[in-house]
C-alpha positions as a Markdown table, in Angstrom:
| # | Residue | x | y | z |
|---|---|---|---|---|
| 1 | Unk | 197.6 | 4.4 | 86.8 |
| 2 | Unk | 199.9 | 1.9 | 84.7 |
| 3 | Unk | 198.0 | 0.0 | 82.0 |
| 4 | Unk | 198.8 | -3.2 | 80.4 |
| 5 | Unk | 198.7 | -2.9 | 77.2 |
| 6 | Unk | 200.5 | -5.5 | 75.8 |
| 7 | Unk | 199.5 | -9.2 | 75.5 |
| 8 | Unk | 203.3 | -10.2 | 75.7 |
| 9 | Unk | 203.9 | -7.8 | 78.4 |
| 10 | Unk | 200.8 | -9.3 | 80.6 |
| 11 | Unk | 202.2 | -12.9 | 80.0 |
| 12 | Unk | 206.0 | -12.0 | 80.5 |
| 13 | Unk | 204.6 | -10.7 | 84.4 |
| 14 | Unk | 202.6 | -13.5 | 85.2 |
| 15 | Unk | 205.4 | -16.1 | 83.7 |
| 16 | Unk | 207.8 | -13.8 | 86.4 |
| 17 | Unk | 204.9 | -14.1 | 88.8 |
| 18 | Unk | 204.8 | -18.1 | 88.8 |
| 19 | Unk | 208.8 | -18.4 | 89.3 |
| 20 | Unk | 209.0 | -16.0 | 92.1 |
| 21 | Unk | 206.5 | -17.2 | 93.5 |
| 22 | Unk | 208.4 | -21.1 | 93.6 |
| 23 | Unk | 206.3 | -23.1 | 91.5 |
| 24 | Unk | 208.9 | -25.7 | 90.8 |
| 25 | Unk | 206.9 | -28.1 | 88.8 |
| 26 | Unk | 206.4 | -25.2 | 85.9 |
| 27 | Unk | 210.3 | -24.3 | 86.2 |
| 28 | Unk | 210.8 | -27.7 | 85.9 |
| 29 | Unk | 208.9 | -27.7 | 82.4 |
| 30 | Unk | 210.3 | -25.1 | 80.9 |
| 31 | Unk | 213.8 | -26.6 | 82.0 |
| 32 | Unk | 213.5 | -29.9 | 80.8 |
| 33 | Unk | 215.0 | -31.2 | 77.7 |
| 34 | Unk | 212.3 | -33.7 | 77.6 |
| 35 | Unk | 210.0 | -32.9 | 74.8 |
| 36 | Unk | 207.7 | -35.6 | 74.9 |
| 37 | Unk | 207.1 | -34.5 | 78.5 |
| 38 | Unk | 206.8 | -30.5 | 77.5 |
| 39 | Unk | 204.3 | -31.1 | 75.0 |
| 40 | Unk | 201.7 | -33.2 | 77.2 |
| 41 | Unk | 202.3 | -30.6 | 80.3 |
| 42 | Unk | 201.7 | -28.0 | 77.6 |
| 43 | Unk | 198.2 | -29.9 | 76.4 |
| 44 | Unk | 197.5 | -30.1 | 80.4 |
| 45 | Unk | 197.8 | -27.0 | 80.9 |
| 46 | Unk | 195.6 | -25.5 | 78.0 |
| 47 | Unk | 193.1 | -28.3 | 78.8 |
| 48 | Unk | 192.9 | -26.4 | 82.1 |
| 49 | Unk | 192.7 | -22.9 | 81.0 |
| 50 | Unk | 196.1 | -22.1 | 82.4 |
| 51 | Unk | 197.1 | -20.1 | 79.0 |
| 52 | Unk | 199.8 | -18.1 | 80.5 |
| 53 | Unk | 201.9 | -21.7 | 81.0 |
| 54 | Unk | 201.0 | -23.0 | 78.0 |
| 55 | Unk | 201.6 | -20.2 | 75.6 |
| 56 | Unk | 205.4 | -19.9 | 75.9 |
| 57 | Unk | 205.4 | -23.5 | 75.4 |
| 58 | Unk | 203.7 | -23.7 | 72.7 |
| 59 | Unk | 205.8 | -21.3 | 71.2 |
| 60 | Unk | 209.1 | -23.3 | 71.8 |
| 61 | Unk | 206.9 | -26.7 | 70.5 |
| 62 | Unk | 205.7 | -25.0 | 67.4 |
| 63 | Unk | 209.5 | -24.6 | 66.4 |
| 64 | Unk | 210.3 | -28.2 | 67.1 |
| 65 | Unk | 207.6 | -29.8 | 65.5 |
| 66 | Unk | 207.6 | -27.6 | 62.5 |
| 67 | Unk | 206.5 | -30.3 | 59.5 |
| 68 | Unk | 205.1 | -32.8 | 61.8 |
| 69 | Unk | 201.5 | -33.8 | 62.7 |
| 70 | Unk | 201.8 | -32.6 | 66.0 |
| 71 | Unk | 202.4 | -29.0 | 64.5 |
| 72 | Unk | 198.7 | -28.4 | 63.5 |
| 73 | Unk | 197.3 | -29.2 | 66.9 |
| 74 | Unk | 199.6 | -26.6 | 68.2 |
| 75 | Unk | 199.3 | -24.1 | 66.4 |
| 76 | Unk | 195.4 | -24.8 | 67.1 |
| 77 | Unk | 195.8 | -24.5 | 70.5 |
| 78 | Unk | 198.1 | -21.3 | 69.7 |
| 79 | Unk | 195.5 | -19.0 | 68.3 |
| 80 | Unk | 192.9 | -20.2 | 70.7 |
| 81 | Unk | 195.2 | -18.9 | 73.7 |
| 82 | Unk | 195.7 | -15.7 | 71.8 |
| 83 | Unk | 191.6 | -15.7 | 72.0 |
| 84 | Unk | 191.2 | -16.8 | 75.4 |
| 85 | Unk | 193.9 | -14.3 | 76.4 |
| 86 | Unk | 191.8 | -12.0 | 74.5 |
| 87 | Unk | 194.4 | -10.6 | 72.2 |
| 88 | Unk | 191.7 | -10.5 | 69.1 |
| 89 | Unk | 193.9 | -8.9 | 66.7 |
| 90 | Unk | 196.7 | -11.5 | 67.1 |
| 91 | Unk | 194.3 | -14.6 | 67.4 |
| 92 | Unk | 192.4 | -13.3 | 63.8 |
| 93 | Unk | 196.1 | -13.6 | 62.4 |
| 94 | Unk | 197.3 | -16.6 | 63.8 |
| 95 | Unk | 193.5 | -18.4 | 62.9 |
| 96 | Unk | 194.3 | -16.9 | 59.2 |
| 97 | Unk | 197.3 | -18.6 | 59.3 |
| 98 | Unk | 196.1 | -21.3 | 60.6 |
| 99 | Unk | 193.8 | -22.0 | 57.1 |
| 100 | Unk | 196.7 | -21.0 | 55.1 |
| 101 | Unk | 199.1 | -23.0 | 56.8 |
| 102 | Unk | 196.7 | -26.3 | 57.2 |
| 103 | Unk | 194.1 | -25.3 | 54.6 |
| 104 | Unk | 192.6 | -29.2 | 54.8 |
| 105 | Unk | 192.6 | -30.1 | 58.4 |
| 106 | Unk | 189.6 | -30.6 | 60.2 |
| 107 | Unk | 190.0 | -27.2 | 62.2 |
| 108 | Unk | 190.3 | -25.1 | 59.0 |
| 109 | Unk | 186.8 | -24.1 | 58.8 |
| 110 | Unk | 186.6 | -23.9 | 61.9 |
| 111 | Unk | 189.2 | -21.5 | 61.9 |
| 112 | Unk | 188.3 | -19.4 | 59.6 |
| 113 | Unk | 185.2 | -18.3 | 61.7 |
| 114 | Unk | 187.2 | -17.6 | 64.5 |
| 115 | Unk | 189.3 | -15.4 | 62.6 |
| 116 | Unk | 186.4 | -13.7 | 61.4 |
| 117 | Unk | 184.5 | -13.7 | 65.2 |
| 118 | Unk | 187.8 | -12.2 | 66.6 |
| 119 | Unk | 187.3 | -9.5 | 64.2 |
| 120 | Unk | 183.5 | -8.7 | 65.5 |
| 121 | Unk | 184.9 | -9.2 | 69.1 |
| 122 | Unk | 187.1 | -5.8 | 67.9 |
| 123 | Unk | 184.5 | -3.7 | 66.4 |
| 124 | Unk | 184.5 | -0.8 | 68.9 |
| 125 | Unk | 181.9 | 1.4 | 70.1 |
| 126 | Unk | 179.6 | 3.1 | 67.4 |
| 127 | Unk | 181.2 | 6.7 | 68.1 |
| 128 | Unk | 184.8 | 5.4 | 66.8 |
| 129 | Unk | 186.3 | 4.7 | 63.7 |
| 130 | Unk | 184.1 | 1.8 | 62.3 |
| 131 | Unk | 187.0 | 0.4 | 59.4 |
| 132 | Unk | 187.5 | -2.7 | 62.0 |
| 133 | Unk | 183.8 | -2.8 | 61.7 |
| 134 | Unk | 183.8 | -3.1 | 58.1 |
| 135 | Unk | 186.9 | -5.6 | 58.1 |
| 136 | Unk | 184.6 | -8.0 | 60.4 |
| 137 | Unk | 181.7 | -8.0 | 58.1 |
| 138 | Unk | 184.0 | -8.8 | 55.1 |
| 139 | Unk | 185.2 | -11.3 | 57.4 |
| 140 | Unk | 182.3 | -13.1 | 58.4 |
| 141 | Unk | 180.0 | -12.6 | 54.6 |
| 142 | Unk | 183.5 | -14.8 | 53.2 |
| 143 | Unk | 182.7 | -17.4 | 55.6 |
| 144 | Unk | 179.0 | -17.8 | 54.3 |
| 145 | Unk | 180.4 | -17.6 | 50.5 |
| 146 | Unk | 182.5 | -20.3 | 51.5 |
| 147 | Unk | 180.1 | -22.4 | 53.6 |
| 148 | Unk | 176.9 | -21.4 | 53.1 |
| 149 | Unk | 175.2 | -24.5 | 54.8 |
| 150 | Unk | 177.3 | -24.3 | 57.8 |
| 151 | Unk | 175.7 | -24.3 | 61.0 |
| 152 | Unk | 177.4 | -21.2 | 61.7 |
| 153 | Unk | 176.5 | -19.2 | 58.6 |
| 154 | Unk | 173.3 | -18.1 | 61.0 |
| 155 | Unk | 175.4 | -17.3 | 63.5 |
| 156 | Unk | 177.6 | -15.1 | 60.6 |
| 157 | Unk | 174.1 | -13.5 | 59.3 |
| 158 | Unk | 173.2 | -12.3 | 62.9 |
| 159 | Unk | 176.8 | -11.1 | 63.4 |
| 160 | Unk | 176.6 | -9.0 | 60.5 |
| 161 | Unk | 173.3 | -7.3 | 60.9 |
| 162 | Unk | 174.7 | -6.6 | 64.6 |
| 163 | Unk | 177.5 | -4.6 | 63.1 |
| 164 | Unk | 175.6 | -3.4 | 60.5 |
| 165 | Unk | 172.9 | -2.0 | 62.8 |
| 166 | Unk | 175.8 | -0.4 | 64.3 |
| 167 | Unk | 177.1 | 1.3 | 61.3 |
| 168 | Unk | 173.5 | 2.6 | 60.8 |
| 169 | Unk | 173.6 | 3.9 | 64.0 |
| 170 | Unk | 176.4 | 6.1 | 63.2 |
| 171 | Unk | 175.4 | 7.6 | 60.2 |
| 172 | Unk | 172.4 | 8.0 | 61.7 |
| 173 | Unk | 173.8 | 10.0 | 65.3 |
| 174 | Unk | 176.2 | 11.6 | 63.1 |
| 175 | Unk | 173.4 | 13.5 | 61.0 |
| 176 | Unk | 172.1 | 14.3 | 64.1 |
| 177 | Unk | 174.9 | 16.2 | 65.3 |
| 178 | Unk | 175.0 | 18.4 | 62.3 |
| 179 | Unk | 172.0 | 19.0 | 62.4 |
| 180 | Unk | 172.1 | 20.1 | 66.0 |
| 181 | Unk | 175.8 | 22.0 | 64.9 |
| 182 | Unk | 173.7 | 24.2 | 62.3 |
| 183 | Unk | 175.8 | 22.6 | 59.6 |
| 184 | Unk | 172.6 | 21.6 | 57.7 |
| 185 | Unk | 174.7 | 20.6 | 54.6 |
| 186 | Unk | 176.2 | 18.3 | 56.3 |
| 187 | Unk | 173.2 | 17.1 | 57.7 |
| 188 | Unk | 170.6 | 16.8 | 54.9 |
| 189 | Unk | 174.2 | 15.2 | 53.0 |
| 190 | Unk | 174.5 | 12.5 | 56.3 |
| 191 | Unk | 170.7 | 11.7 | 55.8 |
| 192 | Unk | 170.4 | 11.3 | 52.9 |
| 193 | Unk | 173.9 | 8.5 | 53.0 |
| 194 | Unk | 172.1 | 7.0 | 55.7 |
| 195 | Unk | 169.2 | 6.4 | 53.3 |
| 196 | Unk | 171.6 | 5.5 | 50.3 |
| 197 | Unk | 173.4 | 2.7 | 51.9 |
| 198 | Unk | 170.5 | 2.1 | 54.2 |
| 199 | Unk | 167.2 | 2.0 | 52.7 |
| 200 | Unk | 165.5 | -0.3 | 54.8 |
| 201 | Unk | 166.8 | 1.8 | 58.0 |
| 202 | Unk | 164.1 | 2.5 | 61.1 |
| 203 | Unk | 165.2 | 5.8 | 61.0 |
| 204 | Unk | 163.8 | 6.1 | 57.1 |
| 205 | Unk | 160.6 | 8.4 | 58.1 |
| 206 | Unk | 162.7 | 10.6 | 60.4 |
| 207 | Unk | 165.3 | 11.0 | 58.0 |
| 208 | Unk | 163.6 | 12.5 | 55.0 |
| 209 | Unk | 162.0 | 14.7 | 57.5 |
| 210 | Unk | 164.8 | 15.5 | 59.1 |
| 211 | Unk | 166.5 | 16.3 | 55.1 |
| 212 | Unk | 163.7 | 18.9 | 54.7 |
| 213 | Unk | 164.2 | 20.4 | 58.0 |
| 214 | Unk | 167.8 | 20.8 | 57.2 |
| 215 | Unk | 167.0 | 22.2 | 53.9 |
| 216 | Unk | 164.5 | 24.4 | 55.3 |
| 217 | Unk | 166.8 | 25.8 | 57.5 |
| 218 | Unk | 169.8 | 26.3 | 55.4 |
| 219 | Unk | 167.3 | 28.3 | 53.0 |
| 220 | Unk | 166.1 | 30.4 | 55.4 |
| 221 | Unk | 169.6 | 31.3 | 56.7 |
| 222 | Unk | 170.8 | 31.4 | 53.0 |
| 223 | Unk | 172.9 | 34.3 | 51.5 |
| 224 | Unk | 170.6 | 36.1 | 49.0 |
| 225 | Unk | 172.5 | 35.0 | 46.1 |
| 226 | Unk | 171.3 | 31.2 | 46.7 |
| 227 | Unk | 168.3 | 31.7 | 48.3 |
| 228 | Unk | 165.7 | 30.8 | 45.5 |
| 229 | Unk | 167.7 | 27.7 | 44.9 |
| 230 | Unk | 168.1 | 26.7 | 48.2 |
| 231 | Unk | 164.4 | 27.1 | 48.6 |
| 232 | Unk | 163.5 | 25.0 | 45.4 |
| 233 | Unk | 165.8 | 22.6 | 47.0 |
| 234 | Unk | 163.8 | 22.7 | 50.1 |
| 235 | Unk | 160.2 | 22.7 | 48.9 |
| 236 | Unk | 161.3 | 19.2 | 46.7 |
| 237 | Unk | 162.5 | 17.9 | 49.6 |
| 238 | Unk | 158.7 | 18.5 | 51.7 |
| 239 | Unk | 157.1 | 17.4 | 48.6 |
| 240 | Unk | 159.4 | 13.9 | 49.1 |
| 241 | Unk | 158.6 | 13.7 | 52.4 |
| 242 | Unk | 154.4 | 14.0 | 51.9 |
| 243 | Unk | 154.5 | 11.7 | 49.5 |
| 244 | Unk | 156.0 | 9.2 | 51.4 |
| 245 | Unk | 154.9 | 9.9 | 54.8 |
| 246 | Unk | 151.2 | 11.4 | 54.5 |
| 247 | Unk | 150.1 | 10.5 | 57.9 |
| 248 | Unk | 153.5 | 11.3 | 59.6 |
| 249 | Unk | 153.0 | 12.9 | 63.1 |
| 250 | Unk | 155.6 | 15.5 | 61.5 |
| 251 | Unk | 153.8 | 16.6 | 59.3 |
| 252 | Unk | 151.7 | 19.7 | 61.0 |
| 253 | Unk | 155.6 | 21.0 | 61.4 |
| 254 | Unk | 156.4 | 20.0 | 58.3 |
| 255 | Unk | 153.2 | 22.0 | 56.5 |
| 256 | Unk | 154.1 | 25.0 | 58.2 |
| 257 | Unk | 157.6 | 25.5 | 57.2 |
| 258 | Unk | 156.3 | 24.5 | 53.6 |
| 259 | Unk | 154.3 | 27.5 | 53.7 |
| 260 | Unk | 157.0 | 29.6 | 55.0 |
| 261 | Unk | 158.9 | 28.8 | 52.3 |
| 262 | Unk | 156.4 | 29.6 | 49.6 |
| 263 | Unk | 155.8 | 32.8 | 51.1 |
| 264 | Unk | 159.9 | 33.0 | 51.2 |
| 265 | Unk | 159.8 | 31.8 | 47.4 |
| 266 | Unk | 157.5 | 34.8 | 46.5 |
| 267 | Unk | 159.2 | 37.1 | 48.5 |
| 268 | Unk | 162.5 | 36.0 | 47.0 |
| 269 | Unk | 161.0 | 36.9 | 43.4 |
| 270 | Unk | 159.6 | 40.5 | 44.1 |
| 271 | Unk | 163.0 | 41.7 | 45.2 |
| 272 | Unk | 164.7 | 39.7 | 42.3 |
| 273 | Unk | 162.5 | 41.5 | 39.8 |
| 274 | Unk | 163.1 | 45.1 | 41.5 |
C-alpha cells in the first residue's frame, strides 16, 4: 500500500485534486495578480480550516511582504498550518523562527510553546528511540525558565512529567528484558540507572529487588574464578534491599536466595582453601 509520507507531497495532490476537480474560484486566486485580493482569500481560507489552499499562498505572500507588518501575521498563520497539517517537525521550526524572526510580537511567546508542544506531539512510543523525547523536555523546561508565571508553565510541568514518566518506563521495561534474556549484568546495570536518574520512580521497591535477583543469579551461574566476588556483590545487594524494604512481599524469596548464597559463600571458600 502507497504511503504519504511527505507533507509537500499530501498538499501538492490535494492542490491537483481542487483544479481537476474545476474549482474556479481557487484557480482564480492563485492566478490573480491582485495581491490585496490573495491575501484576504488566503486569511479566508485559514479562518476556515482549509490549510491545503492557504498554504501555497501563504508561501507566495510571505515573499511579497517580506519587511512589512503584514509578514508577521503570515508567517503566524504559516507554522500553524504546518501544525494543523500535522507536519510537527516543520511547524517546531517554522514557530522557532517565528521568535527569532519577530522576537517582540505579541505571538512570540506564544510561539515558543508551540514549538516546544510540537516537539511533545513527536515523542514516539516508549519502545523507540526517546532523543526527540529528550529534545521536547528541553523544549518545554526553556519555556518555564523563560516564563515562569505563564499560564502555560502548568501546562509545560504536566508535559514534562508525561514524557518523563515515559522515559522511566523505558528504563524500567528495558531492565526487564535483560533480566528475562539472562543478561543479569545488564539488568542489575539498567536498574540500578533507572534508580540513578529516577529515584523517586514507582518501580523503586521492585527494582532493588529485582538488582539482587540479578545479582543472585549471575553468581550462581558465575565462572569459578568470580564467584566469591559475585557473591559478595550479591549478598550487599539483599542486605540493601532489607534495609529498605523490611516488610516487602518479596522478601520470603528474597531470604531464601540469601541463604543460598551464604551457603554458596562457604562452599566457595572450602574449595578455595583445598
Amino acid at each position: 500500500m502507497f504511503m504519504i509520507r511527505s507533507k509537500a507531497l499530501y498538499i501538492f495532490i490535494i492542490f491537483i485534486a481542487v483544479l481537476i476537480s474545476g474549482c474556479s474560484e481557487y484557480n482564480k486566486v492563485l492566478k490573480s495578480s491582485d495581491i490585496e485580493y490573495k491575501y484576504n482569500k488566503t486569511m479566508e481560507y485559514y479562518n476556515e480550516g482549509e490549510y491545503y489552499k492557504a498554504y501555497p499562498l501563504i508561501e507566495e505572500l510571505i515573499a511579497f511582504y517580506r519587511g512589512t507588518d503584514r509578514a508577521e501575521k503570515l508567517y503566524y498563520i504559516y507554522a500553524y498550518s504546518d501544525y494543523y497539517l500535522e507536519d510537527y517537525l516543520l511547524a517546531s521550526h517554522r514557530f522557532d523562527k517565528f521568535v527569532e524572526t519577530f522576537p517582540r510580537s505579541d505571538y512570540a511567546k506564544e510561539c515558543q510553546y508551540m514549538a516546544a508542544y510540537c516537539q511533545y506531539k513527536m515523542s514516539p512510543n516508549y519502545s523507540l528511540d526517546q532523543d526527540p523525547t529528550r529534545k521536547a523536555i528541553d523544549k518545554l523546561q526553556l519555556y518555564i525558565n523563560d516564563y515562569p508565571k505563564s499560564k502555560r508553565a502548568d501546562t509545560c510541568t504536566q508535559l514534562i512529567t508525561e514524557l518523563e514518566t515515559k522515559l522511566e518506563y523505558k528504563r524500567y521495561n528495558a531492565a526487564k528484558q535483560y533480566l528475562k534474556m539472562e543478561d543479569y549484568r545488564a539488568a542489575y546495570t539498567e536498574f540500578d540507572n533507572l534508580l540513578s536518574n529516577f529515584p523517586d520512580t514507582k518501580y523503586r521497591e521492585e527494582a532493588y529487588f529485582l538488582i539482587f535477583k540479578a545479582k543472585y543469579k549471575l553468581a550462581v551461574n558465575s565462572i569459578e574464578s568470580k564467584k566469591e566476588e559475585r557473591i559478595d556483590a550479591a549478598l550487599k545487594a539483599y542486605i540493601t534491599f532489607v534495609d529498605r524494604f523490611p516488610e516487602s512481599k518479596d522478601i520470603v524469596e528474597a531470604e531464601k536466595w540469601y541463604s543460598e548464597l551464604q551457603e554458596l559463600k562457604r562452599e566457595t571458600n572450602v574449595a578455595n582453601k583445598s
